[in-house]
C-alpha positions in Angstrom: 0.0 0.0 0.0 3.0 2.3 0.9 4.1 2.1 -3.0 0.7 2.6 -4.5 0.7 6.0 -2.2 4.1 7.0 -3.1 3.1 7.0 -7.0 -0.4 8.6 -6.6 1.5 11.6 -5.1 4.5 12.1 -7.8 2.0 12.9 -11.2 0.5 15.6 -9.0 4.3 17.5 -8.8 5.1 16.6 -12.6 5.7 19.7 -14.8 6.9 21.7 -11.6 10.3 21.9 -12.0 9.6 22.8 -16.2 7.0 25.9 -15.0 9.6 27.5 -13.0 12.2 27.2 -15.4 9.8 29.0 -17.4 9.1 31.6 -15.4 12.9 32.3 -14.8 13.1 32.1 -18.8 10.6 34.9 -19.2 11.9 37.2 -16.0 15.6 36.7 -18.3 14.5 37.6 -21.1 12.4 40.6 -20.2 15.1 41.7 -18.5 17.3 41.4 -21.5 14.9 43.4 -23.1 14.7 46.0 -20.9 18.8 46.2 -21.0 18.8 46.3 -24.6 16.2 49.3 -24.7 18.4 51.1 -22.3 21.6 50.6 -24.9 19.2 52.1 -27.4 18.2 54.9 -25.1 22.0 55.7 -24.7 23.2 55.8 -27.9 20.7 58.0 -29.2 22.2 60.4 -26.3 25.2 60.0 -26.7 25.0 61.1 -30.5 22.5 64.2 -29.7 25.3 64.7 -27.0 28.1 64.5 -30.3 26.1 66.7 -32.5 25.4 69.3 -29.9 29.4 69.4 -29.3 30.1 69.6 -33.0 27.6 72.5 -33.2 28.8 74.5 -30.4 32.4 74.1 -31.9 31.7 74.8 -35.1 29.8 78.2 -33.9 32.7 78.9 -31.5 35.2 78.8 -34.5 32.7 81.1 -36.2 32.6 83.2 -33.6 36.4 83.5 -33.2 36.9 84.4 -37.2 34.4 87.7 -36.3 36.5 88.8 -33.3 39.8 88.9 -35.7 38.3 90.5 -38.1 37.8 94.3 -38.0 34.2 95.3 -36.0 33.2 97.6 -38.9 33.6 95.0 -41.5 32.0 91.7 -39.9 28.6 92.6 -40.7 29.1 92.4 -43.9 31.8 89.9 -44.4 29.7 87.4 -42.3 26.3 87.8 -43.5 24.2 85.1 -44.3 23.8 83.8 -46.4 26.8 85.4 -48.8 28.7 87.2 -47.1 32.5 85.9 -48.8 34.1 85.2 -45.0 30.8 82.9 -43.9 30.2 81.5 -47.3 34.2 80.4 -46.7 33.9 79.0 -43.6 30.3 77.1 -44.3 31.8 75.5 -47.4 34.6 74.6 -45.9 33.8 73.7 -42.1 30.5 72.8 -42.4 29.4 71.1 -45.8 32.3 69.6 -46.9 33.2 68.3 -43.6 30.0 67.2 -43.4 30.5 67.4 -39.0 26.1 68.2 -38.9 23.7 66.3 -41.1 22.0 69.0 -43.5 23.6 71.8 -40.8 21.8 75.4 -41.2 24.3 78.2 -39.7 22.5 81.7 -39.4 24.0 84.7 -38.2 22.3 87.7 -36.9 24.4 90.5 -36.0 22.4 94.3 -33.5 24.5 97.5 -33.5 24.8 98.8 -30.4 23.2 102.7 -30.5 26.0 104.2 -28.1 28.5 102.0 -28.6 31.0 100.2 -31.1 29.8 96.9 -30.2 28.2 94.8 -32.2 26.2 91.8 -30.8 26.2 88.4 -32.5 23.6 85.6 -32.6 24.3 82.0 -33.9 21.9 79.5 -34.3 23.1 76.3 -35.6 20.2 73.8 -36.5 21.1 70.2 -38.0 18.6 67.2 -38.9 18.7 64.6 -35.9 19.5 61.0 -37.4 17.3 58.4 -36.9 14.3 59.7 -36.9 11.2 58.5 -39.5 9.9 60.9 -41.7 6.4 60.8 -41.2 4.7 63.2 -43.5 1.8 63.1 -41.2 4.4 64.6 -38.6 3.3 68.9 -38.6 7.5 69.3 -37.1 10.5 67.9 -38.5 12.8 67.0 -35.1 16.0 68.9 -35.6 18.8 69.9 -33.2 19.2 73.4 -32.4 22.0 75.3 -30.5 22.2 78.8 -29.8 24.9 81.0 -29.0 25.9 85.0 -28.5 28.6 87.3 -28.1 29.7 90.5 -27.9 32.1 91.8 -30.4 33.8 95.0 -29.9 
């Protein structure tokens, strides 16, 4: 009778030991999951993070060309979009190195009233990668960074 209980209780447990392994196979692998959409997650900031260096570089090296030149002249040497200095330096710096995907550099440039002093604004705006066009989408997503100085 012992050996008639001992079997009646062991179909009962079968198929235990395969659920759990289961369930540990599904906490692993949305785990996995979870790690692989943080990787995703970082890469995308880490090239916004690229871009947004390469723009404020590229603006500081604009900005740097206006203070050697002569006050009186950079309003007109840098203009946008032909002015011959910028038209220089965006051929050279920014399309052919190609550092910004589709990169848009505009200058603005206030007189001061009482003073010599001319105050510069530089907006850099480049096409972030990676994202779908959607023509259903009403704004295109692009990166934008802003800068001023004072040039006197």
């Amino acid at each position: 009778m012992n050996a008639k209980h001992a079997r009646s209780t062991r179909p009962a447990q079968s198929g235990y030991v395969l659920l759990e392994a289961l369930v540990a196979l599904l906490i692993f692998s949305l785990g996995l999951l979870g790690m692989i959409g943080f990787q995703a997650a970082s890469t995308k900031i880490a090239t916004d993070s690229r871009f947004r260096t390469e723009a404020a570089m590229l603006a500081d090296e604009l900005l740097a060309k206006m203070t050697a030149s002569d006050v009186s002249k950079v309003e007109t040497e840098f203009a946008y979009p032909n002015g011959p200095k910028f038209k220089a330096w965006l051929n050279d710096r920014v399309i052919a190195a190609a550092r910004l995907p589709n990169a848009v550099v505009t200058p603005t440039f206030t007189k001061s009233a009482t003073t010599s002093t001319l105050l510069v604004s530089l907006v850099v705006e480049w096409e972030m990668p990676g994202v779908a066009k959607d023509p259903k989408q009403i704004k295109e997503v692009k990166g934008r960074y802003v800068t001023r100085a004072l040039l006197f």
